[in-house]
C-alpha positions as CSV (number, residue, x, y, z in Angstrom):
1,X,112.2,137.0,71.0
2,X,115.9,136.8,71.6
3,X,118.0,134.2,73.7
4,X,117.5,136.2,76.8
5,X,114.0,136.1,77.1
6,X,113.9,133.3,79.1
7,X,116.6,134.4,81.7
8,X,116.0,137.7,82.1
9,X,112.9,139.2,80.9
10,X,114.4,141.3,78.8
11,X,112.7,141.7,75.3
12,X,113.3,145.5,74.2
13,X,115.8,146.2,71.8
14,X,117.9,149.3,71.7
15,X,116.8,152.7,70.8
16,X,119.5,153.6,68.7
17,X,120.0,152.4,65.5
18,X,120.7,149.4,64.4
19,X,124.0,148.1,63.7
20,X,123.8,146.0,60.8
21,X,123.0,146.0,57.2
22,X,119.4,146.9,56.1
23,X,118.5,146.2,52.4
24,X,115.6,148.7,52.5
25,X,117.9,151.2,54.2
26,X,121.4,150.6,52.8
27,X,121.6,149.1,49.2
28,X,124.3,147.5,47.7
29,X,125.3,150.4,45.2
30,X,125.7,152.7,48.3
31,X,129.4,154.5,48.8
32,X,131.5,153.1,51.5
33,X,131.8,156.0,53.3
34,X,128.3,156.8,53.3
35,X,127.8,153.4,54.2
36,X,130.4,153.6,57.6
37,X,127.9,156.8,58.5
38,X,124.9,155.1,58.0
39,X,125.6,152.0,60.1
40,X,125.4,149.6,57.2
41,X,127.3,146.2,57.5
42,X,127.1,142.7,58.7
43,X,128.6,141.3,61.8
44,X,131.2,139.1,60.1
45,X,132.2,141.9,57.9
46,X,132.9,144.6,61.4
47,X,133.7,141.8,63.9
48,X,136.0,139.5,62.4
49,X,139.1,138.4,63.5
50,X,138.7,141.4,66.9
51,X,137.9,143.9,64.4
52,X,141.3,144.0,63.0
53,X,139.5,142.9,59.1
54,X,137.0,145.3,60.2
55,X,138.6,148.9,61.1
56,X,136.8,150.5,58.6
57,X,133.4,150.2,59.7
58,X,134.5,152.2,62.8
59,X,134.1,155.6,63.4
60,X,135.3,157.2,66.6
61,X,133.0,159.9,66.1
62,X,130.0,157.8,65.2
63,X,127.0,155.9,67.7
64,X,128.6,152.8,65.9
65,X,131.3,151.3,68.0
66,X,133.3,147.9,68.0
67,X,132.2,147.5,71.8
68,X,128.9,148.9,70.8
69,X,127.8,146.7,67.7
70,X,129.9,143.2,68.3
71,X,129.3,143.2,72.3
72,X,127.0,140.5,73.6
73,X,124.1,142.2,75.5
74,X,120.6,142.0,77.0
75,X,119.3,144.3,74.8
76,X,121.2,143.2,71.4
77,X,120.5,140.0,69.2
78,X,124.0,139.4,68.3
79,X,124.0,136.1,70.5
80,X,122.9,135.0,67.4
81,X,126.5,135.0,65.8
82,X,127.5,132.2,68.5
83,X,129.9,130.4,68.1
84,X,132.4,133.3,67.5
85,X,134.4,131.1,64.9
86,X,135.8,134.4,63.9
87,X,136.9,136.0,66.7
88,X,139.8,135.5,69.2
89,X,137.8,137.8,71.8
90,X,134.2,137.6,73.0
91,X,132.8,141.1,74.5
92,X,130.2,140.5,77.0
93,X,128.2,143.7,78.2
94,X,127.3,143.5,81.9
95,X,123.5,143.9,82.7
96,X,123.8,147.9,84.7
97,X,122.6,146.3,87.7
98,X,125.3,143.5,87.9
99,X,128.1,146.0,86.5
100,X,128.4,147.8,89.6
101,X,130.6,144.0,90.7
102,X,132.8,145.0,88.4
103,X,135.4,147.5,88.5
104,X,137.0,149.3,85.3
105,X,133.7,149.0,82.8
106,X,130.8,147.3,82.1
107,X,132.3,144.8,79.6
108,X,134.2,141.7,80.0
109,X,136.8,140.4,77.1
110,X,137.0,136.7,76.8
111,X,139.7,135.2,75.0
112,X,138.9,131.9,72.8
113,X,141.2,129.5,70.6
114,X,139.7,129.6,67.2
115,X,141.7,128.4,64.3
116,X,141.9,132.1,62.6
117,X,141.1,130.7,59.6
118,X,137.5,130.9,57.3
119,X,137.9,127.3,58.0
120,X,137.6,127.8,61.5
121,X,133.6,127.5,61.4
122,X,134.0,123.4,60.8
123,X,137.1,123.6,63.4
124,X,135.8,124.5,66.5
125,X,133.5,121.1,66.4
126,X,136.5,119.1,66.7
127,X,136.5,117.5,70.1
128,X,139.5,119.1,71.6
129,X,138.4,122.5,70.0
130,X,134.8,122.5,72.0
131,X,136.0,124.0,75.3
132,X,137.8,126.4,74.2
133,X,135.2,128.5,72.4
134,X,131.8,129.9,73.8
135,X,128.5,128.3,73.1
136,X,125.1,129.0,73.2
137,X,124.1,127.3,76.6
138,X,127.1,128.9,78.4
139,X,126.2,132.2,77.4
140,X,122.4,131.7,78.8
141,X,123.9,130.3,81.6
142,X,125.8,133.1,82.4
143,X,122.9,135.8,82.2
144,X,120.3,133.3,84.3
145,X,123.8,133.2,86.8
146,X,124.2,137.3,86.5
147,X,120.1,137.8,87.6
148,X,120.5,135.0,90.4
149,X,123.3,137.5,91.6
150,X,121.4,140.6,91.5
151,X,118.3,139.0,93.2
152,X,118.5,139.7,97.3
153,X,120.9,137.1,98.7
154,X,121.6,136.5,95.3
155,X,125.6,134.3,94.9
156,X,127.9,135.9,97.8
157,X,129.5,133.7,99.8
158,X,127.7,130.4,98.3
159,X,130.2,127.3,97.2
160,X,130.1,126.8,93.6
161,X,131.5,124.2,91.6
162,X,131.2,124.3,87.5
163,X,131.8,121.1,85.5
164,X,133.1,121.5,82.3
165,X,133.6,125.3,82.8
166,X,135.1,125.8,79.1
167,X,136.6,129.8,78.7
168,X,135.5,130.8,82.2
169,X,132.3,132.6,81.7
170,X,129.9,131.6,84.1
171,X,132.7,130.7,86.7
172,X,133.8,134.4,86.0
173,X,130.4,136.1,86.6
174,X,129.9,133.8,90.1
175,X,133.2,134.7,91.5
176,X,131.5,138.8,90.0
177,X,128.5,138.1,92.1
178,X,130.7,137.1,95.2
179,X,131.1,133.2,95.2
180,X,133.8,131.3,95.9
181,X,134.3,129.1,92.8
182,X,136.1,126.0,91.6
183,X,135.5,125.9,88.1
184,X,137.0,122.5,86.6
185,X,137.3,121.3,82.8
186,X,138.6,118.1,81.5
187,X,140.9,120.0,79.1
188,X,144.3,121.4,80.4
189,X,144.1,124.2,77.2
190,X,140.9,125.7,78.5
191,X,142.2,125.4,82.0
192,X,145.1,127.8,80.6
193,X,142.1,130.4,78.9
194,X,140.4,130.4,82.0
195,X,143.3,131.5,84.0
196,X,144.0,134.1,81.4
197,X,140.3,135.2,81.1
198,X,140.6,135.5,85.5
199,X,143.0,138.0,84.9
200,X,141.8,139.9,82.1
201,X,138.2,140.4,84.0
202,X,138.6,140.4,87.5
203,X,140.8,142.9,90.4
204,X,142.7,140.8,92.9
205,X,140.4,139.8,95.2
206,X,137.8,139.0,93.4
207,X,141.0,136.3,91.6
208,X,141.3,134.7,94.9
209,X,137.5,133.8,94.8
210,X,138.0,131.3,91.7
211,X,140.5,128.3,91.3
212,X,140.3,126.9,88.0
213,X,141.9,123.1,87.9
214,X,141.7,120.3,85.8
215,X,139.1,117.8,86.2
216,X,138.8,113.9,84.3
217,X,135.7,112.8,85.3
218,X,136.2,109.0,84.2
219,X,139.9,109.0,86.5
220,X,137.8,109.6,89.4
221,X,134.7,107.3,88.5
222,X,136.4,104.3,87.6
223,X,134.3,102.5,86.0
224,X,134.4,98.4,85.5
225,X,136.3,98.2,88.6
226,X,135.4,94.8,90.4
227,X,134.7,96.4,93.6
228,X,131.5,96.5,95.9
229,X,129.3,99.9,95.4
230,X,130.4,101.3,98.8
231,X,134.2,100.8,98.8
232,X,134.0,102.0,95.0
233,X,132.2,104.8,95.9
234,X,134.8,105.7,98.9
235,X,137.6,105.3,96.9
236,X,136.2,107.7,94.1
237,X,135.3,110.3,97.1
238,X,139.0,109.8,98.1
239,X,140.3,110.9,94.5
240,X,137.9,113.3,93.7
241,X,139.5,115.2,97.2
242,X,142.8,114.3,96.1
243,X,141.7,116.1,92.7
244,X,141.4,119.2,95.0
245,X,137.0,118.9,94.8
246,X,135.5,118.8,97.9
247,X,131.8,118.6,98.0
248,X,129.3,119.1,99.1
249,X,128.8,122.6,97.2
250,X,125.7,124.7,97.3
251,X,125.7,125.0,93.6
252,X,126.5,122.8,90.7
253,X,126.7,124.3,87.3
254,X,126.3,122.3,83.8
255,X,126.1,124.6,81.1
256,X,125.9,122.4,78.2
257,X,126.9,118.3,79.1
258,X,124.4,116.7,77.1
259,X,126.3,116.0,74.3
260,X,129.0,113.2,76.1
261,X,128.9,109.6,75.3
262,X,127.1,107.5,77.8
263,X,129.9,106.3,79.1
264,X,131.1,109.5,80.1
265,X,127.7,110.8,81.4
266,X,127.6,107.8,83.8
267,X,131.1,108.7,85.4
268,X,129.8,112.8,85.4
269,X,126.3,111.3,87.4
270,X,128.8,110.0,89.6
271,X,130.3,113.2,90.3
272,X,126.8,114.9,90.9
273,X,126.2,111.8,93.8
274,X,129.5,113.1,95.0
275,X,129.6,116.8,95.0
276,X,125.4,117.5,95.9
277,X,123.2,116.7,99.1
278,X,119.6,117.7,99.3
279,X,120.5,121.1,99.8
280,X,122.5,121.4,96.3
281,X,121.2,123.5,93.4
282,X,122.0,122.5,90.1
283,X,122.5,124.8,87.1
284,X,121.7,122.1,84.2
285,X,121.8,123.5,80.9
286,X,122.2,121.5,77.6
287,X,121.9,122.5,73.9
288,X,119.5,120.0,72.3
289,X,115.7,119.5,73.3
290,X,116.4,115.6,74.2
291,X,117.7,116.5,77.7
292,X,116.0,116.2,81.3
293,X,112.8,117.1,81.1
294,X,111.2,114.7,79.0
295,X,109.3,113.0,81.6
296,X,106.9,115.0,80.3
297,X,107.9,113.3,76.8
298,X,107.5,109.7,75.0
299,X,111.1,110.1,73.9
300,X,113.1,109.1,77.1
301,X,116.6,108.1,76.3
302,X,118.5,106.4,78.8
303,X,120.7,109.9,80.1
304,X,117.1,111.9,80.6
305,X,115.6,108.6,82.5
306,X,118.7,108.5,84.8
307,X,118.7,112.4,85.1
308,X,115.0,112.1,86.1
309,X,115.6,109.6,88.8
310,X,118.3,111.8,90.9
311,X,116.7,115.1,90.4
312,X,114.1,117.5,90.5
313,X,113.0,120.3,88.3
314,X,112.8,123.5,90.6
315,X,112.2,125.6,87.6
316,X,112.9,126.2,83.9
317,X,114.3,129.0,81.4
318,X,110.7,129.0,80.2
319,X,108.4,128.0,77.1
320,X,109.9,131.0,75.4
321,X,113.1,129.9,74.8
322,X,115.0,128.9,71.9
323,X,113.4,125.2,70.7
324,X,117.3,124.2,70.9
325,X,118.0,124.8,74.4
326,X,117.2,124.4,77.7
327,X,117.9,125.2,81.2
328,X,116.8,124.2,84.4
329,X,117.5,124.8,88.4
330,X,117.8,121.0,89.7
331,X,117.8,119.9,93.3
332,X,118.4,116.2,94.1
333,X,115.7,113.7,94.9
334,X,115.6,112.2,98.6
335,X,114.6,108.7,97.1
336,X,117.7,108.5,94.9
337,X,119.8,106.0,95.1
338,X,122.9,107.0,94.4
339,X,124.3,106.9,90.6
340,X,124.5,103.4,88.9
341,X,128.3,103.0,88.9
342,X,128.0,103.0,92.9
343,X,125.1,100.5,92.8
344,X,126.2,98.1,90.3
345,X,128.7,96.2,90.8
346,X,130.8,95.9,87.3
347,X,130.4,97.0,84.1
348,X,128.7,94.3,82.3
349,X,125.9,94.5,85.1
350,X,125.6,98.7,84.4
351,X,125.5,97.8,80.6
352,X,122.8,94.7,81.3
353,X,121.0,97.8,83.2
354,X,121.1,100.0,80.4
355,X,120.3,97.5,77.8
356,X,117.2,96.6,79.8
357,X,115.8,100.4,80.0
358,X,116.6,101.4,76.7
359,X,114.6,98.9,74.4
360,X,111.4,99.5,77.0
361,X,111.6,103.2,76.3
362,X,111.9,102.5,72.4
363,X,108.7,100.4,73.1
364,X,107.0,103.2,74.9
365,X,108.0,105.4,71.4
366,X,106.9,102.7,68.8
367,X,103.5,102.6,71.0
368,X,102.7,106.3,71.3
369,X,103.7,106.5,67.3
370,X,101.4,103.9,66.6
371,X,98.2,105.1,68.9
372,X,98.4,108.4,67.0
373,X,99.0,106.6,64.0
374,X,102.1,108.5,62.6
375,X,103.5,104.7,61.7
376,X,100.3,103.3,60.3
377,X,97.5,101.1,61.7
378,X,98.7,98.1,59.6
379,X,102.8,98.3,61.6
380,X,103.7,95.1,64.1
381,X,105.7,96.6,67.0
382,X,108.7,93.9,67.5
383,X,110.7,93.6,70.7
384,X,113.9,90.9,69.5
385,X,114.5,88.3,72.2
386,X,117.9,88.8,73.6
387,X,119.4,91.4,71.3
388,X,118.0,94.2,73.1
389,X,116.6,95.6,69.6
390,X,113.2,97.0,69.4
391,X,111.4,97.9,65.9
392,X,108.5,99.7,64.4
């Protein structure tokens, strides 16, 4: 079962040979050459560094290609291999159905900033480094995106905004499908590859369809500001238009946001209030099982408990998916609220908040553990007075 399962359907792998090294087919003591004709290698070994390391496992003459063999596609495993760390260029091979969007070939070439290095694996974790490479949950994103646009209506003419957009991918493959896009990213550098990957993968006017721009979430929720909820929330509506975002969009897409700081995730819910109504459909995608959807779990944390009181799950990638990510199509609840930094006042009173809902979902955990007696029958479950602490 690869990646793709879940987005597409698709679970046949190609006819034709397979690309990479097989032990029981290609042993160690074989002859390079015979090896280049036989197809046997490894994927860092023919696609580092754009192929450049790599040359020699080509063969213009030969079913083995670089586009071939290193090209992410519906019928390939190699999505696998993400996080290029290797690779300055990310082929991605258009479904045939979507291709036809697309003039001059079925691929698109993504350029990333990876160190260059064999460092580079650790690297591309840095902080600054994240956005500017292509993950797991924007690839997904992408084909779920690329089937929503072959399906009848499918994206043309629909208002798209992407948050935290990274290299362009699935902003790229809206603007393909006919949306008109503003795809936004806290960091000016991936702003830059996005631009570049806009020109690289799309004709003219399908360019004027996207507008990349960069976007700070916590500049426009300003949090801790002693202001009442509604003239805090006006003045944040007046800078997020000032930003150039004006909402409300028909679809939101979050490929992978699970990962910020609670802060952070807080001054993002306040851009969803912003930028939705109940008509909005959110993309939501994160790379780690603790996201939305655990009101179905015992292990809330306090981003999944605030994601479950402003939306709803339309539908899901699907219980064959990789354990490590999900994705969901989100529209917002009529009985929310609003996010907390429009309803509470200051920031002491959103942490109070917090504090209060956090320790009553680690009581919820140490309950569940006990009952099925992972913790023992013999363990005290202790909530501390005042100090917000709750033990097993």
């Amino acid at each position: 079962m690869t990646l793709l399962d879940a987005a597409s359907g698709l679970a046949v792998l190609p006819s034709a040979p397979s690309c990479w090294y097989d032990p029981d087919h290609c042993p160690a003591s074989m002859p390079w050459k015979e090896r280049q004709m036989n197809g046997c290698f490894t994927f860092e070994m023919c696609c580092i560094f754009d192929g450049y390391l790599g040359e020699r496992c080509w063969d213009t003459a030969s079913v083995f290609t670089f586009e071939r063999c290193c090209a992410l596609a519906a019928d390939s495993d190699n999505q696998r291999h993400i996080p290029y760390w290797h690779s300055k260029q990310v082929l991605i091979k258009l479904q045939d159905d979507f291709a036809t969007f697309k003039e001059g070939g079925q691929t698109l070439r993504l350029h990333q900033d990876v160190p260059g290095t064999f460092e580079g694996e650790w690297q591309i974790y840095e902080p600054q480094r994240v956005p500017l490479v292509l993950w797991e949950s924007g690839y997904l994103m992408m084909r779920w995106m690329e089937n929503k646009a072959i399906a009848a209506g499918g994206l043309r003419d629909q208002r798209v905004l992407e948050l935290g957009a990274g290299i362009g991918l699935a902003a790229i493959t809206a603007a393909l499908g006919g949306a008109h896009v503003l795809a936004t990213d806290g960091s000016g550098d991936a702003v830059q590859l996005m631009k570049r990957n806009i020109q690289a993968n799309l004709d003219r006017e399908q360019a004027t369809r996207i507008r990349p721009i960069r976007l700070d979430w916590t500049t426009i929720i300003v949090q801790g500001a002693d202001m009442e909820p509604g003239p805090k929330k006006e003045a944040a509506m007046r800078r997020l238009m000032e930003a150039g975002v004006s909402g409300p969009f028909d679809i939101v897409v979050c490929a992978a946001l699970g990962y910020v700081q609670i802060q952070v995730f807080h001054a993002l819910l306040g851009i969803l209030d912003l930028v939705t109504n109940k008509e909005t459909i959110v993309f939501w995608g994160a790379g780690k099982d603790s996201t939305i959807n655990l009101n179905k779990s015992w292990n809330r944390d306090e981003m999944s408990v605030e994601m479950d009181k402003a939306f709803m799950i339309l539908s899901e990638a699907g219980s064959n998916r990789p354990a490590h990510l999900n994705l969901y199509e989100l529209r917002r609840r009529a009985t929310w609220e609003g996010a907390p930094v429009f309803r509470i006042q200051n920031a002491r009173s959103l942490a109070s908040e917090a504090g209060n809902a956090v320790p009553q979902i680690a009581y919820r955990r140490c309950m569940w553990l006990h009952k099925f007696f992972i913790v023992g029958p013999s363990v005290r479950i202790h909530k501390s007075q005042g100090s917000g602490e709750v033990t097993c």
